[in-house]
C-alpha positions, 0 to 999 in steps of 0.5 A: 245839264252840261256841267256834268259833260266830260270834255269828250262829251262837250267837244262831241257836241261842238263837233256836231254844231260844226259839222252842220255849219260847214254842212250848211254852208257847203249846201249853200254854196258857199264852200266846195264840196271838197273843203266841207270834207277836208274841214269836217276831216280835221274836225273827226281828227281833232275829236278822234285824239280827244277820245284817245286821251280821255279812253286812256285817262279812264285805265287809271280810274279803275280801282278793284278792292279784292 
């Protein structure tokens, strides 16, 4: 089933196990609030210029035989 998953789709789904890690440990008390947030915001950066590259190497991918 993975092996068929764009970098994009795997880093999405590593995003979200991180997302509910940090979650969990803010939850918990573990980590403030504010560094669950900043954590999660770096993450969202990371996947976002992820998803730019990939968008982009998808413009080359298009071929249209007329």
């Amino acid at each position: 089933m993975y092996e068929t998953l764009t970098e994009f789709e795997r880093a999405l789904a590593r995003f979200g196990d991180k997302v509910a890690l940090i979650a969990g440990l803010e939850l918990s008390n573990k980590i403030s609030p504010e560094d669950a947030y900043q954590q999660i915001k770096e993450l969202y950066k990371e996947l976002k210029a992820l998803r730019k590259v990939e968008k982009n190497s998808w413009k080359g991918d298009i071929h249209i035989d007329l």
